[in-house]
N, C-alpha and C positions, 0 to 999 in steps of 0.2 A: 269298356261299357261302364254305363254310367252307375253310381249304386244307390237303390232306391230302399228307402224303409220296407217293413211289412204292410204298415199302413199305408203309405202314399201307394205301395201295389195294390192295398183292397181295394182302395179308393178311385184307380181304375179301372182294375176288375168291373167294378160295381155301375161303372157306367157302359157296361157290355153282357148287362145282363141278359138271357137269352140267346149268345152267341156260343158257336161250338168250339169245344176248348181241346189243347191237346194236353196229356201230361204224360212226363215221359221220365219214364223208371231210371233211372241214372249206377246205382247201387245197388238195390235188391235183386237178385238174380232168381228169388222164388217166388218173384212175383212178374206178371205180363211185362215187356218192354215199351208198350204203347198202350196208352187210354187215352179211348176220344171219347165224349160229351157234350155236354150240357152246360153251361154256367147256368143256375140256377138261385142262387143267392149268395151271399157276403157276409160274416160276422167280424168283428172286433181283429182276429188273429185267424179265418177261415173262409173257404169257402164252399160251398156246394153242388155236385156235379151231377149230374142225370145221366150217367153212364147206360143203361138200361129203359126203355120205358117203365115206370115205376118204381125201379132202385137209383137210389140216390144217395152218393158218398161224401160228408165231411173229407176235408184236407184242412189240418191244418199247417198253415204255412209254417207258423214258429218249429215245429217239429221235424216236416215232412220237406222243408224245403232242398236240405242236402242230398235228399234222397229223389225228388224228382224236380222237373221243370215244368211249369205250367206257363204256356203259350196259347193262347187265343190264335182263330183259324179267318184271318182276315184279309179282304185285296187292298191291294194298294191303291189309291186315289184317281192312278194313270188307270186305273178299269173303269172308270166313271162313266157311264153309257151317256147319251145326249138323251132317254128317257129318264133319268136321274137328275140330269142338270135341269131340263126343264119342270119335273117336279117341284124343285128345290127352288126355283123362280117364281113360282107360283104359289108358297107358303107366305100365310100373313107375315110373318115376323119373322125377319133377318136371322136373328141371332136362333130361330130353330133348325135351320141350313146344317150345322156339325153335328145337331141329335138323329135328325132325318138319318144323315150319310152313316152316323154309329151304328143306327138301326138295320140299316142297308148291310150295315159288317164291312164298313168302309174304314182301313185305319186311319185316324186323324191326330192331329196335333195334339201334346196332349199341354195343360197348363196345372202346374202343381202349388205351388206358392208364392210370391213377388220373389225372384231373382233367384229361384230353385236354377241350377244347373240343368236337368232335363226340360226344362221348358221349350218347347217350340218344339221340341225330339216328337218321330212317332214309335208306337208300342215297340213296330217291330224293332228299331234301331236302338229300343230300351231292353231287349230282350224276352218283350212279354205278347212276343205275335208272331207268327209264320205268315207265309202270303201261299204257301204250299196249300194243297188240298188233302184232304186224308186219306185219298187214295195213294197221291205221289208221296208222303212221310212213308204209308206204309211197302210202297214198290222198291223207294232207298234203303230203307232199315232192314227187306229181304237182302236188297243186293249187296250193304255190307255186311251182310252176313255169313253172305258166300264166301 
């Protein structure tokens, strides 16, 4: 896997804002093994989750990253309905086609700098997206637990 800054992550965090996110407890054992969410905003070195209606938790990456994984909850492109494409046809401008699909919680290509190594990668093959649902994370994480 490829290795990406704090920032080049916020930086796509930040363009999936409103999308549901998973984060998952890797080392604390006194705390839940699974959070799902919210993305709800982005800071410098953070970001913010709507785990609750109403409560809303900081993470920050610089800190909290050892200790969990945060992955966005996204389909892959092969789910693209033909009510999506033709949507997407029918937008003024071309280049809004990748925000539309983001919106949609579609993962896309991502581009980070001129000749960044992850460029043309999507989230999930940069380790920052699941195509799973939160039902099947949580039906697996029962069953290896058995």
């Amino acid at each position: 896997m490829e290795k990406l800054t704090i920032k080049e992550k916020i930086e796509l965090f930040a363009k999936y804002l409103g999308s549901e996110i998973w984060i998952k407890n890797i080392y604390q054992e006194d705390k839940p093994e699974n959070i799902f969410g919210r993305l709800e905003g982005v800071q410098s070195e953070a970001i913010l989750v709507e785990v609750r209606a109403g409560q809303k938790l900081w993470f920050n990456l610089l800190e909290e990253c050892p200790s969990y994984e945060f992955k966005l909850l996204l389909k892959p492109l092969s789910e693209l309905s033909s009510s999506h494409l033709s949507t997407a046809k029918e937008l003024p401008v071309p280049v809004f086609i990748s925000s539309y699909y983001i919106k949609s919680g579609f993962d896309m290509p991502v581009f980070i700098a001129p000749g960044h190594q992850c460029n043309c990668k999507y989230l999930q093959e940069l380790g920052l997206a699941d195509y799973r649902s939160k039902d099947e994370i949580i039906k697996q994480s029962l069953a290896e637990a058995i």
